[in-house]
C-alpha positions as CSV (number, residue, x, y, z in Angstrom):
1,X,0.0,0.0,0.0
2,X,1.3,3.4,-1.0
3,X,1.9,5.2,1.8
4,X,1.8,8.9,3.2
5,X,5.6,9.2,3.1
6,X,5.8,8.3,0.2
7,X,3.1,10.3,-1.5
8,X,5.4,13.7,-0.1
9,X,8.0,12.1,-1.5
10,X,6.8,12.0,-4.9
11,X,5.9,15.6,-4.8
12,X,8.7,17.1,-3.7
13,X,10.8,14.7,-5.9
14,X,8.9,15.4,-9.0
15,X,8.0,19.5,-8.5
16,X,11.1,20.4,-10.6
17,X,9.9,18.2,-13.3
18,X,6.2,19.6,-13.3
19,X,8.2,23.6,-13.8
20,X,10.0,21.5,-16.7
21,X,7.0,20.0,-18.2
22,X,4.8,23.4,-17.9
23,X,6.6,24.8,-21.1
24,X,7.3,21.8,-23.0
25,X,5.2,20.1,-25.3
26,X,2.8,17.3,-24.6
27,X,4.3,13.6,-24.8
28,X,3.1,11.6,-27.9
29,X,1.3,8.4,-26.7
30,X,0.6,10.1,-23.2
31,X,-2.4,8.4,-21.8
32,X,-5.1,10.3,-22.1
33,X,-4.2,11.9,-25.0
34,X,-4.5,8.5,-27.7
35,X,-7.9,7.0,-27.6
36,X,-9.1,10.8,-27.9
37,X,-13.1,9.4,-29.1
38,X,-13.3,7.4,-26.2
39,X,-11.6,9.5,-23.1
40,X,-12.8,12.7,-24.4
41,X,-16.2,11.4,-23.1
42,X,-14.7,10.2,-19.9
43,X,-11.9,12.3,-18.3
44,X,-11.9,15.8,-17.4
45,X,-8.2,15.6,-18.4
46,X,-9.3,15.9,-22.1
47,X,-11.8,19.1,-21.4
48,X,-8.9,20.4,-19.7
49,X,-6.3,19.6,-22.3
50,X,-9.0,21.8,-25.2
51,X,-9.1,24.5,-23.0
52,X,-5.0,24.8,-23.5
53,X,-5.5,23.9,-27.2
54,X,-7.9,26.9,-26.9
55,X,-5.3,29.5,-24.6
56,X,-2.5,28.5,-26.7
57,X,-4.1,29.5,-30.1
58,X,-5.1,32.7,-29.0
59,X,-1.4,33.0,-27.5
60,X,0.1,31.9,-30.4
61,X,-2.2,34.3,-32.4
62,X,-0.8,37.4,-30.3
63,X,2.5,36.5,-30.5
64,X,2.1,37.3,-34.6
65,X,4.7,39.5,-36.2
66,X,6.1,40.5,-39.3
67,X,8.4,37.6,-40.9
68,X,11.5,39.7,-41.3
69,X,11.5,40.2,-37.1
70,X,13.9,38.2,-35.9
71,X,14.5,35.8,-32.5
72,X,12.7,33.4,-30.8
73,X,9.5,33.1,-29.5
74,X,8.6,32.3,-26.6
75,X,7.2,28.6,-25.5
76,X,4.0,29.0,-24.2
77,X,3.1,27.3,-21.1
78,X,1.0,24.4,-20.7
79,X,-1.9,25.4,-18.8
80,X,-3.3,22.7,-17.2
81,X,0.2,21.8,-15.8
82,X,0.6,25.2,-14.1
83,X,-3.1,24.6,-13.0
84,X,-1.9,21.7,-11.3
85,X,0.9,23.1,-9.7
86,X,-1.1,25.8,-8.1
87,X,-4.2,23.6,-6.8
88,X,-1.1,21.2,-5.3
89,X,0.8,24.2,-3.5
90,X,-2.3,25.8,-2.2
91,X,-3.3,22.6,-0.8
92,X,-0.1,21.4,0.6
93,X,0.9,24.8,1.8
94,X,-2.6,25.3,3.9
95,X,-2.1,21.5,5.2
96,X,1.1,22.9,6.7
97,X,-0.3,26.1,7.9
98,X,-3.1,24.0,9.6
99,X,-0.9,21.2,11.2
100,X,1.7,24.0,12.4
101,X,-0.8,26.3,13.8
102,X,-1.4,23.3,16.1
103,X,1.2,21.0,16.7
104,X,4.4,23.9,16.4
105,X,5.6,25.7,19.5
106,X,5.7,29.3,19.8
107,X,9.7,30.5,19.4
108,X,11.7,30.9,22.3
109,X,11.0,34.8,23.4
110,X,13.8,37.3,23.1
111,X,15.0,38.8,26.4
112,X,13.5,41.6,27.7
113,X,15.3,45.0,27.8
114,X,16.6,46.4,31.1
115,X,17.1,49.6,32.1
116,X,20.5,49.5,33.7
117,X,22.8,52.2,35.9
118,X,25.4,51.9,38.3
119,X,23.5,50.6,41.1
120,X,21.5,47.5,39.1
121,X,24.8,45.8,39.6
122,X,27.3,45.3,43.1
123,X,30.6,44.4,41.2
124,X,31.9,44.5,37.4
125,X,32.0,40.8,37.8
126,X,28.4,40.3,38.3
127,X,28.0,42.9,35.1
128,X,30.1,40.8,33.1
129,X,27.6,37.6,34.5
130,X,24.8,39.4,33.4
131,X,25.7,40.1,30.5
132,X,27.3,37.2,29.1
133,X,24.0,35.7,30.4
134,X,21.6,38.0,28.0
135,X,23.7,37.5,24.8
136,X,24.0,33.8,25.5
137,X,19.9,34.2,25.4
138,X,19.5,36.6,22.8
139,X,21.6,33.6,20.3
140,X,19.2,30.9,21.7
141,X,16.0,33.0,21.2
142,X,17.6,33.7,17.3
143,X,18.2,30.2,16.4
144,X,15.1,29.0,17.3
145,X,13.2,31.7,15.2
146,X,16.0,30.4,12.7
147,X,15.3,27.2,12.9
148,X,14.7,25.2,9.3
149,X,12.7,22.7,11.1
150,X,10.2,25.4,11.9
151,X,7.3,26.3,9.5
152,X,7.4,30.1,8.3
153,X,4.3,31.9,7.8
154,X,6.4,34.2,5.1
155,X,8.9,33.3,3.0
156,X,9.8,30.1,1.2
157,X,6.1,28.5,0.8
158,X,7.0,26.3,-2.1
159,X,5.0,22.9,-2.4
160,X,8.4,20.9,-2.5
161,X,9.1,22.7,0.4
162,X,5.8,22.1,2.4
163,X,5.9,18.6,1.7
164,X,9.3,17.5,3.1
165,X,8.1,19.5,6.0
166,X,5.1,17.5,6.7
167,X,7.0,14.2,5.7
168,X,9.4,15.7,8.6
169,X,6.0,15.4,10.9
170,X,4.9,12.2,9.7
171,X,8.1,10.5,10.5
172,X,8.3,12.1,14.3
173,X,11.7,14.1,13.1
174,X,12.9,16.2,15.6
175,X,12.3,19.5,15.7
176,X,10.3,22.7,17.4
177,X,7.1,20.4,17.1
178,X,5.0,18.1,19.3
179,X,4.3,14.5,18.2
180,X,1.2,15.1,15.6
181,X,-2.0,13.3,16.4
182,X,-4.0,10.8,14.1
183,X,-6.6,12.8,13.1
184,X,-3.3,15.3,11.8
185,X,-1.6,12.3,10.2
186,X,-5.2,11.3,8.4
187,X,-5.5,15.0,7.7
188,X,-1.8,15.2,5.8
189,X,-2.5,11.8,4.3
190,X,-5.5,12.6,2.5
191,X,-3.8,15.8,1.4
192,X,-0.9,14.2,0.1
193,X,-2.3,11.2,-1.9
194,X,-4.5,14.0,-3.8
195,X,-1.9,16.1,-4.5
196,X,0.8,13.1,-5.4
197,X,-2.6,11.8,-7.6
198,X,-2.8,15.2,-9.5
199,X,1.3,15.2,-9.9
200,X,1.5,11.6,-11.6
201,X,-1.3,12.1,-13.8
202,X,0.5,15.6,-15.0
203,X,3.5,14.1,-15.7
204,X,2.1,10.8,-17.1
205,X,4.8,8.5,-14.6
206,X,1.7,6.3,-13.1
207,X,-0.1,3.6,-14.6
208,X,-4.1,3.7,-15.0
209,X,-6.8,2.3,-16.4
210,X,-10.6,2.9,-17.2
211,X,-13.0,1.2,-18.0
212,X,-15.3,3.0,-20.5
213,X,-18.8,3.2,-20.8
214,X,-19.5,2.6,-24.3
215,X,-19.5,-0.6,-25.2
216,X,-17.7,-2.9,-28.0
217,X,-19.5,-4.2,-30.6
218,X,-19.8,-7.8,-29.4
219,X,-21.2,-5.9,-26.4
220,X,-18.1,-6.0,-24.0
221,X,-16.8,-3.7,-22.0
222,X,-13.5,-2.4,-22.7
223,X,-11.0,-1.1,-20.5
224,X,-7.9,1.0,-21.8
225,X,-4.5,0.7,-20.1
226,X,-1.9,3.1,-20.4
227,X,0.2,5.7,-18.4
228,X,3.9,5.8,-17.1
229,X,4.3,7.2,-21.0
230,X,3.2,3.9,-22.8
231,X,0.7,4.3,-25.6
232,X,-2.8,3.2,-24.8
233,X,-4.0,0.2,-25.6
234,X,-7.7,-0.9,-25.3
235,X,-9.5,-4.6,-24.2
236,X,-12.3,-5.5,-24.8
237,X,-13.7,-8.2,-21.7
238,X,-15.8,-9.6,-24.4
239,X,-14.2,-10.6,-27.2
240,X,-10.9,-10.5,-26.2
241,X,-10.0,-8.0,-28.9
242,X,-6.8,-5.7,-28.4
243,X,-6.1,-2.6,-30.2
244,X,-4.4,0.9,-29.6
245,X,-4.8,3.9,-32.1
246,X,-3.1,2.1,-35.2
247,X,-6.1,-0.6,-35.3
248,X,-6.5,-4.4,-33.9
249,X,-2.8,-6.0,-33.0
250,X,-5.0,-9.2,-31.3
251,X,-8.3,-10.9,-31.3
């Protein structure tokens, strides 16, 4: 069973190759993308995928010029991967908001200032004490703040960033944070297989399968297998027939 650990994992593994993938163009043979008659009916991936089609022809369309301008222009993103990487950041980032709120301790407070004159002391010694004393606090009180084991309110919220930090909870690391309960652990584990879900599917590097709701014409079902950037090939349970785009290869 895939397991909450590794669902962060995967995210924070694979976040640099989702900034990659948002301006490249779509893989040939993705799944989801052959099969278009059938899945188009099926998976919101496909009504997401023609709204790019339609943003990227209007982008394209601005980016018109005269044919004796020169240089390059630029690749236009891929929508629905950059759509993606913000539903997955704002979800992972609020998870660790929410679990920090609760389960992080406050930093340790700076020391308070003192009003000090020639009587607050009765030797230099006990001066020199003192103040050795306040600096020594003063460095605790900024490491803690300091600390990269503490969630930041401001700063780097990345979603790479927010996952290793809640895979940090989930494995009882130490750090400026009490043990999390089970309801936090359900909480971060329902967040994370979404958000490793919506990755793998962007990036095509998991295996599915569907089984549509049209029917063959012996009147099976068929179910199409791809993902992990093979090219889909459909079954049908009834006759046993096998095809992919390019026609039957078995029956």
């Amino acid at each position: 069973m895939t397991t909450t650990a590794t669902h962060l994992r995967t995210i924070a593994l694979h976040w640099t190759d989702l900034h990659e993938a948002a301006g490249t163009p779509s893989q040939i043979g993705a799944f989801g993308l052959g099969l278009r008659g059938y899945l188009a009916r099926l998976d919101q991936a496909d009504a997401e995928q023609l709204e790019y089609e339609r943003h990227q022809a209007a982008y394209l369309r601005s980016l018109e010029r005269d044919p004796i301008q020169l240089g390059d222009r630029p690749v236009p993103v891929r929508l629905h991967i950059l759509d993606t990487m913000r539903v997955v950041e704002a979800a992972l980032v609020q998870c660790a908001d929410d679990i920090a709120a609760a389960a992080q301790r406050a930093p340790i407070p700076m020391p308070a200032a003192r009003k000090v004159d020639r009587t607050t002391y009765g030797s230099l010694r006990e001066a020199r004490v003192a103040h050795e004393d306040r600096q020594r606090r003063t460095q605790l009180a900024l490491a803690d703040q300091q600390d990269p084991r503490r969630w930041k309110y401001t700063g780097e919220r990345t979603a790479s960033y927010a996952a290793l930090w809640l895979l940090a909870r989930v494995e009882r690391a130490p750090g400026p944070c009490r043990r999390i309960t089970e309801d936090e652990e359900r909480r971060i584990g329902t967040v994370a297989a979404g958000a490793a879900e919506r990755v793998e599917r962007a990036l095509d590097i998991a295996a599915q399968r569907k089984t549509l709701e049209q029917l063959h014409d012996c009147g099976g079902r068929i179910d199409v297998h791809g993902g992990e950037g093979r090219t889909p090939v459909a079954h049908c349970t009834g006759c046993g027939a096998v095809w992919t785009e390019g026609g039957v290869i078995a029956a």
